[in-house]
N, C-alpha and C positions, 0 to 999 in steps of 0.2 A: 336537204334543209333549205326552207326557202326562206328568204329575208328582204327587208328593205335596205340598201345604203344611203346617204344624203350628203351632198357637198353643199355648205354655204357660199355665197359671192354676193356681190353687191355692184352696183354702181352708177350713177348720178347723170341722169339726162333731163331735157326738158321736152316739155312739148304743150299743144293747145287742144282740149275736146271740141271739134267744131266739125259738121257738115257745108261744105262748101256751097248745098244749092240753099242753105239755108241764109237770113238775112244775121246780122246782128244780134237783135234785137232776140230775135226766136233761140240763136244758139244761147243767149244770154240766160234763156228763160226757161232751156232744157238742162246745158252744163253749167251755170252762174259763172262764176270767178275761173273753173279752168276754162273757159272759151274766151280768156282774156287775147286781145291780139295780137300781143306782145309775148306770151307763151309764158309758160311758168316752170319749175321744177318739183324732182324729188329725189330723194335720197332712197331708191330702189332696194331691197332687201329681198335675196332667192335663196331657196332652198330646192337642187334636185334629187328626187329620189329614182336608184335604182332598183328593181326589186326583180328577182330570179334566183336561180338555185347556187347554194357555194358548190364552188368548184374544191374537191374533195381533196385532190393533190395538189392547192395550192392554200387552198383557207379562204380564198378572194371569191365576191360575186364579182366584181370587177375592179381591175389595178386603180384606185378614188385619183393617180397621179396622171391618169388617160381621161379618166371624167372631169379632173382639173383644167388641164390642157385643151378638151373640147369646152369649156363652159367659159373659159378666157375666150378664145377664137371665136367660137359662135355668137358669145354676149357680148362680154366685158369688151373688146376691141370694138364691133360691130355698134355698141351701144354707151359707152360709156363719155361722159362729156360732150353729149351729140345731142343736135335737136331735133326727135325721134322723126316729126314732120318734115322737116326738109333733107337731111341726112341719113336718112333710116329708110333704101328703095320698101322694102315692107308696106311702111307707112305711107306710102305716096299717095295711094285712095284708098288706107285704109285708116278710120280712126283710132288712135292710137291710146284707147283706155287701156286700165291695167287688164280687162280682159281679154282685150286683143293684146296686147304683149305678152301677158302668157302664153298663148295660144301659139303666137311666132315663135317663140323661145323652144315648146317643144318641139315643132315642127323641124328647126333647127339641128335639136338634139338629137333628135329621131333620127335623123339622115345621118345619123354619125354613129349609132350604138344599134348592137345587132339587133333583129326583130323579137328574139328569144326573151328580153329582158322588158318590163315594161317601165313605163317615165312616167314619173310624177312631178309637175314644175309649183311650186309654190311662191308665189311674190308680191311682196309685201312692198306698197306704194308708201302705205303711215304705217306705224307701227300699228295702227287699228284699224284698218284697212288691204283686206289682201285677198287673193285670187289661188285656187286650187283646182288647177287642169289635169286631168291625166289622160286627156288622148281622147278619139272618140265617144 
């Protein structure tokens, strides 16, 4: 039987959409308001999904309290209350829209969960607003 599982988490950083060789004016005129330079926030909202086969002697695709453990670690410590540009090595030349945060999140999670299973990251920047990565 194959299935998806999903853990929710969340949590709260800031940061600025900007291009460094760009001026002001230009990032102003690509990103508006988030390429303030003062940097902004959000209230981040993930959902990951595991999907693979149950495992028949246990009922589990995978124990959700190891997928916890890894999405604390990888995310929530790594990102949370941080300003994703200066704190976040990731982000240091890389800009840090919610689609490139998903994209690090899986990469993340990937190094942590067997090849056999596949990742799904879902993340939600606004509640109307969100990103669905699942790997190449």
């Amino acid at each position: 039987m194959s299935l998806t599982v999903y853990r929710k988490a969340h949590f709260n950083a800031a940061h600025r959409l900007f291009r460094k060789d760009w001026d002001d004016a230009k990032n102003l005129q690509v990103f508006g308001k988030c390429s303030n330079p003062n940097y902004h926030g959000h209230n981040y909202e993930l959902e990951v999904g595991i999907s693979g086969e149950v495992d028949p002697e246990t009922g589990f695709l995978i124990d959700l309290k190891i997928l916890s453990d890894i999405i604390k670690e990888e995310v929530e410590d790594a990102f949370d209350h941080k300003n994703l540009n200066i704190e976040v090595p990731e982000f240091k030349n890389l800009n840090p829209t919610v689609e490139n945060i998903a994209v690090v999140i899986w990469n993340k999670i990937r190094k942590r969960i067997d090849s056999a299973y596949g990742i799904s990251v879902k993340l939600y920047e606004t509640p109307r607003n969100f990103v669905l990565y699942k790997g190449n």
